[in-house]
C-alpha positions as CSV (number, residue, x, y, z in Angstrom):
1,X,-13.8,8.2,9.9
2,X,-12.4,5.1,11.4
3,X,-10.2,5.9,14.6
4,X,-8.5,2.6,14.5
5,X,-6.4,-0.1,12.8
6,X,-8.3,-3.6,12.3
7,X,-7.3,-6.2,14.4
8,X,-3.7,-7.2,13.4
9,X,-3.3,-10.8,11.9
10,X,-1.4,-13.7,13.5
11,X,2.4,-13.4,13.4
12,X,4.2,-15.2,10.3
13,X,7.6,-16.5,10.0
14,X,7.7,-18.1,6.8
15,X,9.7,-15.7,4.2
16,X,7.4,-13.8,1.8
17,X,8.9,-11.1,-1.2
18,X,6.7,-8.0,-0.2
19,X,6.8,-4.9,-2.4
20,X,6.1,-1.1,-1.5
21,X,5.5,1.1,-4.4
22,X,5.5,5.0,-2.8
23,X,4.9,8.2,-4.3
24,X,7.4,10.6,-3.7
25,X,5.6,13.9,-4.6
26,X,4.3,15.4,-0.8
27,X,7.2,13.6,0.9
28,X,5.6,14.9,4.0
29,X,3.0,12.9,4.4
30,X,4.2,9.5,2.0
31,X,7.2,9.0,3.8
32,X,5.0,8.7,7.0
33,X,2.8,5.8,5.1
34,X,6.0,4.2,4.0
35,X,7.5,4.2,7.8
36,X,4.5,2.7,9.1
37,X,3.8,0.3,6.5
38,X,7.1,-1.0,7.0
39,X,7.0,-0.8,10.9
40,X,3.6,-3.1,10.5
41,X,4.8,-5.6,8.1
42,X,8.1,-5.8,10.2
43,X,6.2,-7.3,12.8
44,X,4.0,-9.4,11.2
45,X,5.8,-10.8,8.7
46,X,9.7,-11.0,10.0
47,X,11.1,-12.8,7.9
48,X,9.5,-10.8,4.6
49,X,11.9,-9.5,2.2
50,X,10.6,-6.4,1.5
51,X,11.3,-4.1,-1.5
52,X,10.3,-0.7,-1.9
53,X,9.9,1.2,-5.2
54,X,10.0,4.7,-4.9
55,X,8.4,6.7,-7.9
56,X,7.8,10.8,-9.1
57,X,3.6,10.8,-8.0
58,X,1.0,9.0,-7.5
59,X,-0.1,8.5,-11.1
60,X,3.2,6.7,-11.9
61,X,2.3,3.9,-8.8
62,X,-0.5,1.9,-11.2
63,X,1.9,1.4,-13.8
64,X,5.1,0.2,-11.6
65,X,2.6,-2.2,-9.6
66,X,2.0,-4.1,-12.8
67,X,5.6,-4.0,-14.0
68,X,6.5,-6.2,-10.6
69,X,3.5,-8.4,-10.5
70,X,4.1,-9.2,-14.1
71,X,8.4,-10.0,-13.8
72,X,8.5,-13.7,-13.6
73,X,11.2,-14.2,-11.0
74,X,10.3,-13.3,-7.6
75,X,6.7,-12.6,-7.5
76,X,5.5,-10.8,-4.4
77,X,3.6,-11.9,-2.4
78,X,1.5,-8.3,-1.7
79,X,2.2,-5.4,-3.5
80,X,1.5,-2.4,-1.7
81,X,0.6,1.3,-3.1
82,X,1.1,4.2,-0.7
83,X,0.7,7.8,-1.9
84,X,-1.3,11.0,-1.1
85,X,-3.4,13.3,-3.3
86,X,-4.7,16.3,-2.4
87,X,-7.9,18.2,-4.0
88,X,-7.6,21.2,-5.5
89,X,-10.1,23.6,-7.6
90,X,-9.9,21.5,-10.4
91,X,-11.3,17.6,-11.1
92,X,-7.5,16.6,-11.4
93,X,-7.1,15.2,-8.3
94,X,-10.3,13.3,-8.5
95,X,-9.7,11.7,-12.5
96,X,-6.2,10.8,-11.2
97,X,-7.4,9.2,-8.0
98,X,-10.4,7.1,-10.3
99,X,-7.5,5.9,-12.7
100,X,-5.0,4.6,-9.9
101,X,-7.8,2.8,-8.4
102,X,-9.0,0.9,-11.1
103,X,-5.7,0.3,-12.8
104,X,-4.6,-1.2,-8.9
105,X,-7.5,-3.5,-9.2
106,X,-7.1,-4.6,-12.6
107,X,-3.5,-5.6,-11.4
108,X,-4.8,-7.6,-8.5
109,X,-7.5,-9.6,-10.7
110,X,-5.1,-10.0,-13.6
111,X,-2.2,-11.5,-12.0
112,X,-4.2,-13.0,-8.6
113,X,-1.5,-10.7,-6.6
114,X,-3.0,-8.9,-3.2
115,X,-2.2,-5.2,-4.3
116,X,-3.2,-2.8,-1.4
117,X,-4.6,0.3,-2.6
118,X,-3.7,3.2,0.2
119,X,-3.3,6.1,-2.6
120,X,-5.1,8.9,-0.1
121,X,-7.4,11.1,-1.7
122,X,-7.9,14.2,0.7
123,X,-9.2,17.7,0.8
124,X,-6.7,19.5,3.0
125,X,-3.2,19.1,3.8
126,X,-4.6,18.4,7.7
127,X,-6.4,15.5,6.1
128,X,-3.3,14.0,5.1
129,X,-1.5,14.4,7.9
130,X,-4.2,13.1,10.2
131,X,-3.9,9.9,8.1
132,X,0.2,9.6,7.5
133,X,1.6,10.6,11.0
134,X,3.3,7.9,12.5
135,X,1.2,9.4,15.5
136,X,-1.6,8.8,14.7
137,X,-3.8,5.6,15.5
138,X,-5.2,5.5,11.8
139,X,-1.8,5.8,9.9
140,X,-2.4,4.7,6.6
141,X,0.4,3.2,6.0
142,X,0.5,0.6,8.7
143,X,-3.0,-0.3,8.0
144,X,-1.8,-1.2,4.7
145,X,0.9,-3.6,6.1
146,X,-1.5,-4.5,8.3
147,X,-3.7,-5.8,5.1
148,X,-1.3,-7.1,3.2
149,X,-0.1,-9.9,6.1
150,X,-3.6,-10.8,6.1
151,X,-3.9,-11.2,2.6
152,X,-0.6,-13.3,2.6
153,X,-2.0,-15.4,5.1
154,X,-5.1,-15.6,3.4
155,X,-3.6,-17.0,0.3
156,X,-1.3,-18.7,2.0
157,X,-4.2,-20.7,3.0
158,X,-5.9,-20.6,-0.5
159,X,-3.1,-22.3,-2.0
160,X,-2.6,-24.9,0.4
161,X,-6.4,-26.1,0.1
């Protein structure tokens, strides 16, 4: 497991509409993504305006993601999908996870919007925790915001060539 955040991206000022889309189900450990993903694109992107979406579980994230990145009027910039799964005896966990991570990418290909996938799929309740604490040096959630400002950037740059 990685024990650290990539190297953060350069600071931008410019405003950018940034959208969270969290799960709600184990609040415990997705309001810890969502705190840290804000803290992160806080600094990086100040002048964002950021929205977040709050939704029942995770499986309800893939369609809300394509709702925004379809509405024609403010487009975001990055969308950004934060919520935790956690394995249990059965393949649930695991058919759920598969369909959030290809509906997230279809999104992103489809409509040429930066959609960061951070929908955890663990094994233990510690697992989660290890990866959501605002503690920790691997949150999540900040990695995501991390992401999505260099994704802005990078087609920030895209565009302008």
């Amino acid at each position: 497991m990685e024990t650290a955040l990539p190297d953060a991206p350069s600071i931008d000022v410019d405003p950018h509409p940034v959208v969270i889309v969290a799960s709600r189900y184990n609040p415990e450990f997705t309001d810890g993504l969502l705190v840290g993903a804000q803290r992160e694109l806080e600094a990086l992107l100040p002048n964002a305006e950021i929205d977040i979406f709050r939704v029942p579980g995770a499986f309800e994230i893939p369609v809300t993601v394509e709702a925004l990145c379809r509405r024609a009027e403010k487009k975001p910039a990055a969308v950004l999908a934060l919520g935790v799964i956690i394995r249990g005896k059965t393949a649930h966990a695991d058919l759920i996870a598969s369909s959030i991570t290809e509906s997230l990418a279809s999104s992103a290909r489809t409509h040429l919007i930066p959609v960061i996938h951070e929908v955890l799929l663990v094994d233990s309740p510690e697992h989660a925790a290890e990866r959501s604490s605002l503690d920790s040096p691997i949150n999540r959630g900040a990695e995501a915001g991390r992401a999505a400002a260099s994704m802005i950037g990078l087609f920030k740059t895209l565009h302008a060539s």
